[in-house]
ZAMARGU-4260 file (C-alpha; in steps of 0.2 Angstrom, whole numbers, plus 5000, padded with zeros to 4 digits):
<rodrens>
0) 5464/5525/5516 | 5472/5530/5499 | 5461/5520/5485 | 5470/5506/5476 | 5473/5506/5457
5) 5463/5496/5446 | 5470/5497/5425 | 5455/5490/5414 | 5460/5485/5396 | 5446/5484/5385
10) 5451/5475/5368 | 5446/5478/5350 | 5435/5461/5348 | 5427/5465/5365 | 5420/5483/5362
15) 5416/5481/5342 | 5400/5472/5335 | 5401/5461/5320 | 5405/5476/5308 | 5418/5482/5319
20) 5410/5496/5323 | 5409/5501/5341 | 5396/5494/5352 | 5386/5507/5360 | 5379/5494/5371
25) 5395/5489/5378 | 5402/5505/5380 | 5386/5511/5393 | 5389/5494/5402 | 5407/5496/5403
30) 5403/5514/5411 | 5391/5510/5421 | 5401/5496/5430 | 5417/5508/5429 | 5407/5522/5437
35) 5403/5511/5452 | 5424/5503/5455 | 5427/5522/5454 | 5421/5522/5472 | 5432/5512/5478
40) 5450/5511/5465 | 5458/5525/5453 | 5452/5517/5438 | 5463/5517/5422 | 5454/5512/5407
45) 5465/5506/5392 | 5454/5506/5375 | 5456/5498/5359 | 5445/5502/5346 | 5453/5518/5338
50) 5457/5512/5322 | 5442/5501/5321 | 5431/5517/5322 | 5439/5527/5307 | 5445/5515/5297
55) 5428/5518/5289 | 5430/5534/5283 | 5446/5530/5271 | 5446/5523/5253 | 5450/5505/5250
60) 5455/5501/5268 | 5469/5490/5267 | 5476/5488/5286 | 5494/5495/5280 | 5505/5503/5296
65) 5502/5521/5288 | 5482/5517/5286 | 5482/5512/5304 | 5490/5527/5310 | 5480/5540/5301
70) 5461/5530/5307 | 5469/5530/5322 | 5471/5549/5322 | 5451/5548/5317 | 5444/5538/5327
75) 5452/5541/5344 | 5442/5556/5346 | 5425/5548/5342 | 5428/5534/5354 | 5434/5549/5368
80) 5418/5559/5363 | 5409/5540/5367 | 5415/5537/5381 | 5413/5556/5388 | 5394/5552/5383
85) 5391/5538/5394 | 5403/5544/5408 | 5396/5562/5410 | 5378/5551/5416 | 5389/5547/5431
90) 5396/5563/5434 | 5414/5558/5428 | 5423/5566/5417 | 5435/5558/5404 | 5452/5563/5397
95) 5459/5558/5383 | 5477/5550/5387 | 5490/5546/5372 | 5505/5539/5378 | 5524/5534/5368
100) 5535/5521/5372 | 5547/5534/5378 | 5535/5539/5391 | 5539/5524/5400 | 5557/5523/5397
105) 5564/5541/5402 | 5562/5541/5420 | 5557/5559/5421 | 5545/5560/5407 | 5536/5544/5418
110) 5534/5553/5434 | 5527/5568/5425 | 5515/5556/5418 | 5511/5547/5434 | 5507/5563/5441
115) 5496/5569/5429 | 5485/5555/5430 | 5486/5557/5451 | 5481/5575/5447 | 5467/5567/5438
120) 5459/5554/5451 | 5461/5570/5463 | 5448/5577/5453 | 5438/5563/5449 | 5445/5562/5430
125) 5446/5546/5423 | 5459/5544/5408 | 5457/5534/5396 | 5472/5529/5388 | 5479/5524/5369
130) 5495/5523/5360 | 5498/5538/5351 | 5498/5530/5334 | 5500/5543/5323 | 5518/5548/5329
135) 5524/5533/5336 | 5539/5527/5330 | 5537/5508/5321 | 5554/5504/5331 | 5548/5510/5347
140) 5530/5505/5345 | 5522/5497/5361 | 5519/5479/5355 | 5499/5480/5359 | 5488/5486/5371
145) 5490/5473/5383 | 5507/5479/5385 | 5503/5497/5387 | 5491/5492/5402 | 5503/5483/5408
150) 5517/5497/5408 | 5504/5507/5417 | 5498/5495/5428 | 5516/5490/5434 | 5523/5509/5435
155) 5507/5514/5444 | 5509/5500/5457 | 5491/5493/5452 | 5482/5482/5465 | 5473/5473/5449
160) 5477/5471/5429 | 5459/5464/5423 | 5458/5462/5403 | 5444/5460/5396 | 5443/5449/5379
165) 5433/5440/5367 | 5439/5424/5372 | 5431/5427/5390 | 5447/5417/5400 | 5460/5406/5396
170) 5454/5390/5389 | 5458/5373/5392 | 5457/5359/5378 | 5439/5357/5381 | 5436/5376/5378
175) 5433/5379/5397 | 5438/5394/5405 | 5455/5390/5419 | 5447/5399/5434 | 5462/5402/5444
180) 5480/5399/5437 | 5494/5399/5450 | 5508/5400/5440 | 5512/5400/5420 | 5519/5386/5414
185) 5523/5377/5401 | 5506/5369/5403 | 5497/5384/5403 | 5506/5388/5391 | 5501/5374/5379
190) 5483/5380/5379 | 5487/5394/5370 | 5479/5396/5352 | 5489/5407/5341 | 5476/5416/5333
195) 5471/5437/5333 | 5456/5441/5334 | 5450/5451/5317 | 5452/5468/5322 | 5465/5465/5336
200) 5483/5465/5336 | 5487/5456/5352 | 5483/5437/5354 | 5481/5425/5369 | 5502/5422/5368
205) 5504/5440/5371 | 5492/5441/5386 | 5500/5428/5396 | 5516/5436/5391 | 5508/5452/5400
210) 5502/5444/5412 | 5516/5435/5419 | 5527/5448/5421 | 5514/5460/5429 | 5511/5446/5442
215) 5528/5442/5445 | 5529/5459/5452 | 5513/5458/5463 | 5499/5462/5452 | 5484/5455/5454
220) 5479/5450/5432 | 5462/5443/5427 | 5459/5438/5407 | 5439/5441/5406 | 5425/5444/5394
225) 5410/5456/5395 | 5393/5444/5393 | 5383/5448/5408 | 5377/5464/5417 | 5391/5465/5428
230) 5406/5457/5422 | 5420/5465/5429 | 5411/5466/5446 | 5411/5444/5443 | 5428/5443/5437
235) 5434/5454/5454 | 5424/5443/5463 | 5431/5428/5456 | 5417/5420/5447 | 5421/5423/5430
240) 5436/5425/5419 | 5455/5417/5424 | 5463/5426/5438 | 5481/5423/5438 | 5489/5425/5456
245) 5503/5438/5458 | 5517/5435/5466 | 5526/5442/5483 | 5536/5458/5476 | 5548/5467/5487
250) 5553/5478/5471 | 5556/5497/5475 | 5547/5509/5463 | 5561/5511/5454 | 5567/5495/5449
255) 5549/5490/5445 | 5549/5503/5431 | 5565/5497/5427 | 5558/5478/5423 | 5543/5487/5415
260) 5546/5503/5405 | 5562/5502/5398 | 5566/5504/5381 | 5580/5488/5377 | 5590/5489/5365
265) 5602/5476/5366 | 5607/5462/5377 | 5618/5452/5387 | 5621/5431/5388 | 5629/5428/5404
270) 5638/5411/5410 | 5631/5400/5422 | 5642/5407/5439 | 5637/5426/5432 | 5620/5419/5432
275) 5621/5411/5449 | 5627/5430/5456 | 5615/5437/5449 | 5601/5429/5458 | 5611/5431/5473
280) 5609/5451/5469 | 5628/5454/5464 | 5634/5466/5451 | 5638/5458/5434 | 5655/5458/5431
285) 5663/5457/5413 | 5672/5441/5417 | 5655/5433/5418 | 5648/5439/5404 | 5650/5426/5386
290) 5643/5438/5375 | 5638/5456/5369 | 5622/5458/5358 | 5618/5473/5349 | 5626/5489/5350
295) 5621/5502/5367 | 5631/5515/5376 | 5633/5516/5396 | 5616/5523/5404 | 5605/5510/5391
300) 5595/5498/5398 | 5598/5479/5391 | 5592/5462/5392 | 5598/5448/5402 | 5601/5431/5394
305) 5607/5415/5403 | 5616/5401/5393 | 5601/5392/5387 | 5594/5409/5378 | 5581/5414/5391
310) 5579/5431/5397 | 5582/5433/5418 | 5581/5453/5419 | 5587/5469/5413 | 5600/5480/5417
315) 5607/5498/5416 | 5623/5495/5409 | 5638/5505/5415 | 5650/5501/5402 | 5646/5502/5383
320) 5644/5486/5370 | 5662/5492/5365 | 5670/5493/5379 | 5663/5476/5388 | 5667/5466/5373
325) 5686/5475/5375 | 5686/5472/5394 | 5677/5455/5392 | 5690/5443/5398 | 5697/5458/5415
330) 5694/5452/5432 | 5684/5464/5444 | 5676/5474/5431 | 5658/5477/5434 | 5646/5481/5416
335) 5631/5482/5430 | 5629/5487/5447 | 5617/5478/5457 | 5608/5492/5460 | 5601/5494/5442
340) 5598/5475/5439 | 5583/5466/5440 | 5579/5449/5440 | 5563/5441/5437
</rodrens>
């Protein structure tokens, strides 16, 4: 039986001591436990923690977007060179994964990555992944690591999304950990404390936001932290951490990296029928559409809005932003085929 994928994203705040230097501590735990799932998933291990380790070496450290790219480009190597010393006591062997936002949004450069890291499990390689920071474009960034493991999780058709955080769950009023969350809410949703952690870019807000689109396409998530001598084998097992339940996803490949990886640059506000066909898997027509945002070309992926503001889906637009607000009002027109829309 083909082992199922398992994507671990380890946050700044969870793998840093007080100092925000890497823990070495952690790091032995974290492989020691990884080494052991290795067994029985294709592990993908997604680490913060780059910038913390070299920001060190630079003059009056202020945390600007050029600073953080340039201790990025220094301390990715020193965390890979970690983890390699902890990993190579198990026998495994770690490679050093940088990935763009366009890796995910060019169809072609996404399967070429996807089959890299298959070439990788193959040979008992586990990658650990980072943004490339030093070229990425500010634009085009991804928005945290939480979103970069879930691109990966979602395009690699992941069994299991576990973060791992400071926080150790989501918490209630009472500062208890949710053990099981069926669906996000606007409940859920009110637990949320806006606050980063120090050496973080991503908060609890933007791992929910995560999470609920990698569970409403069938992926397993649990928001966890590292006390213990086994947490992640606990948080699997259900007896730590918040596990979200993921929903039934019928989603071809496909579509699932078109909800995930692409790159949107503009978007759509439909009326209530265009809305109501939608959901009913119909093209979008550009009678049904009440307004155009942004400017894209045919072939660009864009959001869709319904009436209230709230995003349904995305889809491949087949007409340009020019020529659908020209065509806005014709009958029988159609700005997206069915095929190349989906709707969460």
């Amino acid at each position: 039986m083909q082992k199922k994928v398992l994507v671990i994203k380890l946050g700044t705040a969870v793998i840093t001591d007080k100092d925000g230097k890497i823990d070495h501590a952690v790091i032995k735990k974290i492989a020691a436990e990884t080494a052991a799932l290795n067994e029985t998933y294709h592990v993908v291990l997604v680490s913060s923690g780059a910038v913390g380790s070299g920001k060190s070496f630079f003059k009056n450290y202020k945390g600007s977007i050029t600073e953080r790219k340039a201790a990025a480009a220094v301390g990715n190597p020193m965390l890979i060179q970690l983890y390699h010393k902890f990993f190579s006591k198990y026998n495994i062997t770690v490679a050093q994964a940088l990935c763009e936002r366009h890796h995910f949004s060019n169809r072609k450069q996404f399967l070429q990555l996807k089959e890299t890291f298959q070439e990788f499990w193959q040979n008992n390689i586990l990658p650990v992944v980072n943004e490339n920071d030093l070229v990425s474009n500010i634009e085009l960034k991804f928005s945290d690591n939480d979103e970069l493991a879930t691109l990966i999780a979602i395009g690699f058709d992941a069994d299991t999304l576990i973060i791992c955080t400071s926080a150790g769950g989501l918490l209630n009023n009472n500062r208890q950990v949710i053990p099981y969350i069926d669906k996000i809410d606007a409940t859920i949703l009110g637990f949320v404390n806006n606050e980063k952690s120090s050496g973080g870019l991503g908060g609890m807000l933007s791992k929910l936001t995560s999470t609920k689109l990698a569970a409403s396409l069938g992926i397993k998530v649990i928001i966890c932290g590292l006390k213990g001598n086994t947490p992640l084998h606990s948080a699997l097992e259900g007896e730590s951490g918040s596990t979200f339940a993921p929903k039934t996803s019928n989603l071809k490949a496909r579509q699932k990296w078109l909800a995930s990886g692409s790159i949107t640059i503009g978007g759509i506000a439909v009326d209530k029928g265009a809305s109501k066909a939608l959901y009913n898997r119909k093209s979008l027509l550009t009678v049904g559409i009440s307004k155009v945002k942004g400017n894209f070309v045919a072939g660009e992926v864009v959001q869709l809005h319904d009436e209230s503001g709230t995003i349904i889906g995305v889809a491949k637009a087949r007409l340009s932003s020019v020529d659908i607000n020209q065509q806005i009002a014709h009958k029988n027109i159609i700005a997206a085929h069915a095929d190349d829309i989906v709707i969460f």
